[in-house]
N, C-alpha and C positions, 0 to 999 in steps of 0.2 A: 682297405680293410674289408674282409670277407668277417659277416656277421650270421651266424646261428641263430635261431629262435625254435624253442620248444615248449610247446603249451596254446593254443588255440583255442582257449576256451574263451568267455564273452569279452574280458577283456585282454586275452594276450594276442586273439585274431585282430583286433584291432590298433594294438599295438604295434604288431606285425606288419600290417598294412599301412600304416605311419610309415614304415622304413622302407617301402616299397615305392611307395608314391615320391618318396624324398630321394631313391637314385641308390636307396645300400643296395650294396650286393649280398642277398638274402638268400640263404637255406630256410627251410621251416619241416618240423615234425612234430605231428602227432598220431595220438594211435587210433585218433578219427581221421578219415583219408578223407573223406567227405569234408572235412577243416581246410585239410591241404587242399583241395581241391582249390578253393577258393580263395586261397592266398597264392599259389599255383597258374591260377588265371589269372591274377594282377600281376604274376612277371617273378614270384618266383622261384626257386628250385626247389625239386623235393627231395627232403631227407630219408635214409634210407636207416637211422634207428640215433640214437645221444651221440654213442661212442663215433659213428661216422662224421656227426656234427660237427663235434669238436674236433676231429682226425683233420676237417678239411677249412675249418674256420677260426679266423685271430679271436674272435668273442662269440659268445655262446648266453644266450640268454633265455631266461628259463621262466614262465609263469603258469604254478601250477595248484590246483584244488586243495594243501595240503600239505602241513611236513612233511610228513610216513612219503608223498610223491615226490616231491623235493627229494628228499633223500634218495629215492630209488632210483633217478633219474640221474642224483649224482653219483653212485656208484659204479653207471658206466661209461660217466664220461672222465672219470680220475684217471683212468690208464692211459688216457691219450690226453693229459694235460700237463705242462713244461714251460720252457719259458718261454715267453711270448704269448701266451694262452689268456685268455680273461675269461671269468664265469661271473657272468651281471642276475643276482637273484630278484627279478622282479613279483615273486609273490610274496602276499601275505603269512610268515612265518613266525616260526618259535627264535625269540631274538637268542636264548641261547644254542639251538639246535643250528642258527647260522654263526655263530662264531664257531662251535667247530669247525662246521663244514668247511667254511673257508680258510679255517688253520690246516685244514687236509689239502685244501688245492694252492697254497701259500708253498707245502713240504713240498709240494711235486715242482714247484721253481715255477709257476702261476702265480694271477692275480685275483682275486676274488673282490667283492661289490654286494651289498646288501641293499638295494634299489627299490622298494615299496611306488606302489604310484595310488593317487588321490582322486577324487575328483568325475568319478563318475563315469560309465561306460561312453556314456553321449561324447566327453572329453577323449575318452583316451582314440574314441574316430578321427577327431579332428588334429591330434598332435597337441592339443593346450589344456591338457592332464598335468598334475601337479608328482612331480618327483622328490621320495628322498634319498640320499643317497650317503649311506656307512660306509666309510674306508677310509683310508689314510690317503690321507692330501694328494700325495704322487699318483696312487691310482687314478683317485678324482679327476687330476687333472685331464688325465691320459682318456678318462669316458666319458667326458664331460662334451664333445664335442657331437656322440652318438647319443649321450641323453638330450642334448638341444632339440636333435631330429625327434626325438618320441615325446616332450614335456615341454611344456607353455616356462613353466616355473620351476627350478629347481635348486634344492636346499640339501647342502653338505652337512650332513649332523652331526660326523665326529666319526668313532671308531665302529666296524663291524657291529652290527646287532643293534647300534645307537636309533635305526630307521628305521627300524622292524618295533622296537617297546614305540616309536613316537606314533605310527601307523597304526597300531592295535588301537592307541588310545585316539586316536580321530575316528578310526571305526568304531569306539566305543559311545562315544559321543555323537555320531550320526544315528546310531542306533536309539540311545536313550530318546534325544527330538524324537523321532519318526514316532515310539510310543507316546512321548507328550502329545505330539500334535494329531495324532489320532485321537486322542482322548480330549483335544482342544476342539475339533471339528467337529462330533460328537455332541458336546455339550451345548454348544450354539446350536446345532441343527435342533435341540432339546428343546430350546428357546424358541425356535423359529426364529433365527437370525440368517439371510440367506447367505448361503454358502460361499458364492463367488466375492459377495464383500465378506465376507470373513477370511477368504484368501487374502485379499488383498488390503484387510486391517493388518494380518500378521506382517504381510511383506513390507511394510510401511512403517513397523513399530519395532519396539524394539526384541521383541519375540520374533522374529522370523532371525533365518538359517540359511545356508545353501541346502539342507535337506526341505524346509519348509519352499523355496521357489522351485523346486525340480521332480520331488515326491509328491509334493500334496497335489501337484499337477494332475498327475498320472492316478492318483487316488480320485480324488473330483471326475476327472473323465469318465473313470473306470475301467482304464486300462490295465492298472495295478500290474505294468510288467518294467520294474526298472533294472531289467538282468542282471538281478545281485537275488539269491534263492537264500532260503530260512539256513541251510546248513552252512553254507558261507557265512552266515553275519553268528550262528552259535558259534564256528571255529572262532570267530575274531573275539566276539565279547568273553569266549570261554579264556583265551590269550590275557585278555586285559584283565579278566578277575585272577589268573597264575599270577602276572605281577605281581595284582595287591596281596595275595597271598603269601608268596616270596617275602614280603617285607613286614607280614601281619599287618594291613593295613585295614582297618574295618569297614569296611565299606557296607553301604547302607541299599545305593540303587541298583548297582551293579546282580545283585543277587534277582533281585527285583527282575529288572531286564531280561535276564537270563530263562527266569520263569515265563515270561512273558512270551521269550524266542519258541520256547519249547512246547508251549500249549498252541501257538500257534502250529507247531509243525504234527503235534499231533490231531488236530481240526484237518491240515489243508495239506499236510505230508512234509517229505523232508526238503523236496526242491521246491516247495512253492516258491512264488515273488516274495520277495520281505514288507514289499507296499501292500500284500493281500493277510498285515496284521490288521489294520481296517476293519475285514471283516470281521473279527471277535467282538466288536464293538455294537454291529452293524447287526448281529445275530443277536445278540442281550437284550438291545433295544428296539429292536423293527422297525430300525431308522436306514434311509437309504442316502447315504454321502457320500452325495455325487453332486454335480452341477453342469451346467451347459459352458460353449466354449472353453474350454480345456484341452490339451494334447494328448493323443491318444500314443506319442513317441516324444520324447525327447529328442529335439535336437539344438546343435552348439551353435548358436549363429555367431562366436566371436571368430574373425577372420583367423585362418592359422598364418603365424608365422614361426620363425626361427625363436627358439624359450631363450631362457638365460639363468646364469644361478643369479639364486637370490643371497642377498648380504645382510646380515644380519645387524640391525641397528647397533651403534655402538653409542653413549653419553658420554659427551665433552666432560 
């Protein structure tokens, strides 16, 4: 199986480099060469624009900034896609903007895949990133073998677009923590409660998160770089309030969040880190929350191996 990949940003270079260390026979483009470069030097090929991608590869996988990119990206690869073709969308997207899309590469006698991945840039280095993956069972089967190579864990969630609404709302929910638990470190340090044990009251009770053991890290150090910027987490939580909207759902935090995204990015700009919400905190109050011993990088130390899907409990 000759595999495509487009999109090299913080997590797709990484994901890239998953398929490379594992033996795919990998193209890769983006319209950073300096990207390519580096996936390029682990072994391998570079791509010469989408539509060649796809011209010369069984699957084509795409992680990108964006619908409007998404989209644009698939425009040039429809004309060279038929049967035998797969197009695996591994970004964060609009769940209805991918059920089109992939009922357009379906007409062309293709298979399309709504692929979201979890879990953190640190993760998607080592291959034990979490997958989800929309499509009809047949395809499933058929990518399921190339999503083991790039996901620790992988969850079949039903039809097109099913992995894109389930993805929004775990991005939604990462986000919402990140603002509690800034506001939770904050208030202790208020107290004079010292920081490192208030890391690790939360990791220990029933308040802590997988955002609370890998962010507040990076926040405490003062690294505040968990390569996920203010405009990516506005695209996602923006996603998650369209749902509730779609269905008039009132929501109460999500607005909240949202404001929250936005004054940050007007403080610290539009790519800041999302861990450098912190600072609004840290600015109000002339409090410095930080602490000693803490990581200044994330990294996965769960050994990689081969993922698997996961099965969904059923009651006797």
């Amino acid at each position: 199986m000759k595999v495509g990949f487009i999109g090299l940003g913080a997590v797709g270079a990484k994901l890239a480099g998953t398929l490379v260390r594992n033996g795919i026979d990998l193209t890769v483009f983006d319209l950073d060469r300096d990207r390519m470069a580096l996936l390029t030097g682990q072994g391998a090929l570079a791509g010469h624009g989408p539509a060649q991608v796809m011209r010369d590869c069984d699957v084509v996988i795409t992680s990108l900034p964006s619908p409007a990119a998404s989209q644009a990206v698939l425009d040039q690869l429809l004309p060279e896609i038929g049967p035998g073709k797969t197009w695996i969308e591994m970004s964060t997207t609009d769940p209805e903007a991918i059920k089109l899309q992939v009922a357009a590469v379906v007409a062309k006698g293709g298979h399309g895949a709504d692929c979201p991945v979890s879990g953190g840039c640190h993760r998607a280095a080592t291959g034990n990133i979490s997958i989800f993956a929309g499509c009809d069972r047949a395809t499933f089967e058929t990518i399921l073998p190339l999503l083991t190579h790039l996901g620790r864990r992988v969850l079949h969630t039903g039809d097109v677009g099913s992995a894109s609404v389930l993805k929004v709302m775990t991005n939604y929910l990462a986000t919402a923590h990140l603002a509690t638990l800034c506001e939770a470190m904050t208030t202790m340090a208020a107290h004079g409660i010292d920081l490192a044990t208030t890391y690790e009251a939360i990791k220990a009770s029933s308040g802590t998160s997988f955002v609370h053991e890998t962010e507040s890290q990076l926040i405490l150090s003062g690294s505040r770089d968990v390569d996920f910027t203010l405009d990516l987490v506005l695209k996602d939580v923006g996603l998650f309030q369209a749902l509730a909207d779609a269905k008039a759902i009132p929501l109460e935090m999500s607005p909240k969040v949202i404001e929250i995204v936005k004054d940050g990015q007007a403080r610290f700009g539009d790519r800041a880190q999302s861990d450098r919400l912190i600072e609004r905190l840290e600015d109000a109050t002339g409090l410095s929350i930080r602490a000693d011993g803490f990581p200044m990088e994330l990294i996965d130390d769960e050994p990689e191996e081969r993922g698997q899907e996961i099965t969904r409990a059923v009651s006797p």
